[in-house]
N, C-alpha and C positions, 0 to 999 in steps of 0.2 A: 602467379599463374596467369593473370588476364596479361600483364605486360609480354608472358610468354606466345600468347595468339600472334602480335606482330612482329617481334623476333625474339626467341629465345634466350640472345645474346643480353638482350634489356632488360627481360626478366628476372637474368642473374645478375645483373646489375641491380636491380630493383630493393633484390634481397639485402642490400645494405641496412635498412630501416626495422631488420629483426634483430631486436639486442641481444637474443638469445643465439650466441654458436652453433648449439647443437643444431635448431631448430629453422638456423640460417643454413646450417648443411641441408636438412630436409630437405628445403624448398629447390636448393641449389640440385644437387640430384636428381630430383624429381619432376624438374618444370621444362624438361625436356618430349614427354609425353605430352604436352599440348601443341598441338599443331601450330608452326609459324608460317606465315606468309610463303614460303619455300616450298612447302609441303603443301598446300590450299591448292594450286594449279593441278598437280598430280593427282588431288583424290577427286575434284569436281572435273574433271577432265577421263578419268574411267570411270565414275559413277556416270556420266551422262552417255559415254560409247556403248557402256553396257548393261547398264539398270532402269536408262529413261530412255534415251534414244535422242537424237540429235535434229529432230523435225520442230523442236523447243514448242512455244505454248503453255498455255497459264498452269492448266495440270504439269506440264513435264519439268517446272519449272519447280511447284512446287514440289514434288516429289523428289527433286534433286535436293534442294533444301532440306528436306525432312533428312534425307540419306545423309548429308552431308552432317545436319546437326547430331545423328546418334552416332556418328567416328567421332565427333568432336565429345561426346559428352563419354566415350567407351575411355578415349584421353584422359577427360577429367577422373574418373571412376580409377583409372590405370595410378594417375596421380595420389589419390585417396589411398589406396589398397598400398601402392609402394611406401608410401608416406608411413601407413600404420607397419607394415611386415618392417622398416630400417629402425623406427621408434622403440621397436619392442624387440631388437636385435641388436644391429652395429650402432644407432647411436641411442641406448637407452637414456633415459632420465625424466625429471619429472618436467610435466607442459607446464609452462608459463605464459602467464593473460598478456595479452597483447595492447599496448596501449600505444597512441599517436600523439605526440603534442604540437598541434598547431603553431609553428610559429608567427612572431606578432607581423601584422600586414605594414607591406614596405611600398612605396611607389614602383614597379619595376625600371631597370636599368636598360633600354634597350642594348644601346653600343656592348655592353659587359655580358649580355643573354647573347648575341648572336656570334660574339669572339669567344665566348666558353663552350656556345653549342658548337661553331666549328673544328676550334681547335682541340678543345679537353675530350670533346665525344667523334664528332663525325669522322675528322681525321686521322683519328687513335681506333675506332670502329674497321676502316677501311683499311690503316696500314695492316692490323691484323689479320684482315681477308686478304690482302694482297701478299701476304708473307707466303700464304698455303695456295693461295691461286693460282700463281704465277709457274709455279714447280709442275702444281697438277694440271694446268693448263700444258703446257709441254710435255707430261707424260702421255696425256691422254692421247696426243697429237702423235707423238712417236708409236707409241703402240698400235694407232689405226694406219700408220702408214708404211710402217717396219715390214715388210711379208717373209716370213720365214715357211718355206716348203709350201707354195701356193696358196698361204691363207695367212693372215694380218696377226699381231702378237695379241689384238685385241680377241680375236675370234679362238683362239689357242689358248687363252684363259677364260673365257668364257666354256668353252669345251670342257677347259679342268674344273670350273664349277658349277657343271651339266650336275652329276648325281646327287649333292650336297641339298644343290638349290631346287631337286625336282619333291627332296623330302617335304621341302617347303613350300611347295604347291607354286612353284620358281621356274624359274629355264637357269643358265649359268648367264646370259647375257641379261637380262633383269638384277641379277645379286651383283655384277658385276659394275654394271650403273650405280648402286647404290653405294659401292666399292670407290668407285671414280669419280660420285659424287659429294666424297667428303667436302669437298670446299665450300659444295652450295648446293642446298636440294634440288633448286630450280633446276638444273640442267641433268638430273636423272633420266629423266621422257628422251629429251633431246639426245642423249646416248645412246638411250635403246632402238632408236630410231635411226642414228648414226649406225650402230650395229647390225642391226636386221639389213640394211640397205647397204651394206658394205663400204659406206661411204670416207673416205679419209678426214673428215670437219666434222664438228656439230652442228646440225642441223634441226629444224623444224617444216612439220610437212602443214599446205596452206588448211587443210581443214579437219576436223576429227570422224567424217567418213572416211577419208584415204586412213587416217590414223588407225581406225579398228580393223582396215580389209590388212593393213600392212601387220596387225598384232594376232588377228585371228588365222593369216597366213601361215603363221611364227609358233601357232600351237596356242594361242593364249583360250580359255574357257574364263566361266563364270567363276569359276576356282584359283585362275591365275590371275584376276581381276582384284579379287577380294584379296587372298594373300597378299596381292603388290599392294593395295590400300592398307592394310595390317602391317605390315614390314615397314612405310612410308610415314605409318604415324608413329611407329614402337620399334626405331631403330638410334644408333648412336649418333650424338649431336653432330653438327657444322662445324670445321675448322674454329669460324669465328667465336661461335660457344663454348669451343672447348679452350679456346685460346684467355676466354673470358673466367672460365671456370679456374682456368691456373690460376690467373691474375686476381682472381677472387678470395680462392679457398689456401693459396701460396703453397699447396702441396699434391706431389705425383701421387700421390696414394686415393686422394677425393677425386680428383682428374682422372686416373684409372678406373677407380668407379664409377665414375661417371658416364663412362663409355660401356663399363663392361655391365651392368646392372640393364638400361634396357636394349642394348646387342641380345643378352643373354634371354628375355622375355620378349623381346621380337620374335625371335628364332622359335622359340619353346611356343609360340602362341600359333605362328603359323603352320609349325610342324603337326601339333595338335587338329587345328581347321581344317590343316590338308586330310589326314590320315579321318576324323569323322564324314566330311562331305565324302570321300569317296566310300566308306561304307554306307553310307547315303544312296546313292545313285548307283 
């Protein structure tokens, strides 16, 4: 789970070191719900537009933190809760102790650490992101620039998941982002922003005032705020995670799971948010 904080991808890699199958699925499944570095930019980035305010300072600083630590720990909780609902369901059986054996201390090999970190990891990391990148890079590119009947293919799908995404306290160009951003979370924002601005590229605008006038323009509230944060921590993995996940678990059936278990509790959680806060208010 900690290896999950800075990419998910590692995390599941990590899971090597559970001798337990069952119990290596768990993790594998589930270490999706902790935010990775992808996702980090997106939720301190509308917690600060619209929960502290961006005049920054020692209070606003911390209060961003605090916000930022209860998504991070609703994650862990999410992690917990799915961990026990699969244990006592799809992969029953009995828990077994967890033990580590230190192995004996070696001089390290530099030459041998930095030619296995490149080539066994870094480069086998990267071609995988670049298998799903490249594709979605040029889809996304086509569809902002494509106009069919004076409006972009991008904004015609977004259109078609106007009502969907409104259940979810959404617009269709927010679900659509997260749609477009399988490759990489990072560039979710950068869509929607691309989107609202009609712009043909991905872009980033220079500071997070223009950011909120250009979201609360677009209809966004406090509602649409929290759901995007909700949907960004409890949505289905990255290309490269999922690509990790095959290569891990060798079968479409834990890989479909994978995706579909929190697709399925994202959605269910902000459909819920939504439909309370507005008997709320």
């Amino acid at each position: 789970m900690c290896m999950g904080f800075g990419c998910n991808a590692a995390g599941i890699v990590g899971c090597r070191i559970i001798d337990s199958p069952r119990e290596r699925l768990l993790a594998i499944l589930t270490n999706n719900f902790v935010p990775c570095n992808g996702r980090f930019p997106t939720l301190i980035a509308i917690i600060t537009m619209f929960f502290v305010g961006t005049t920054g300072g020692v209070f606003s600083s911390l209060l961003s933190a605090v916000l930022l630590t209860a998504f991070i720990l609703l994650g862990v909780l999410m992690t917990f809760g799915v961990t026990r609902l699969l244990s006592n369901t799809l992969l029953k059986g009995v828990p077994s102790s967890f033990t580590l054996e230190l192995p004996p201390y070696r001089k390290p090999q530099i030459g041998k650490v930095i030619i296995r970190s490149i080539f066994d990891r870094t480069l086998f990391a990267l071609g995988r992101a670049v298998i799903v990148a490249a594709p979605a890079g040029m889809i996304i590119w086509l569809m902002a620039n494509i106009t069919v009947h004076d409006a972009s293919i991008l904004n015609h799908c977004a259109s078609f998941l106007d009502p969907f995404a409104a259940l979810m306290g959404l617009d269709g160009v927010i679900l659509l982002a997260f749609i477009l951003g399988f490759p990489a979370n990072e560039i979710v924002i950068p869509i929607i922003i691309m989107a609202y601005m009609s712009q043909g590229s991905i872009l980033e605008l220079d500071n997070l005032v223009q950011m909120k006038a250009l979201f609360v323009n677009h209809g966004w509230t406090w509602i649409t705020a929290i759901s995007t944060m909700l949907f960004s921590l409890i949505h289905w993995p990255c290309s490269t995670t999922l690509l990790t996940i095959k290569k891990e678990t060798n079968s479409l059936k834990w890989t479909a799971l994978a995706v579909a278990i929190p697709t399925a509790i994202g959605i269910t959680c902000c459909i819920l948010f939504t439909a309370i806060a507005k008997l709320l208010i």
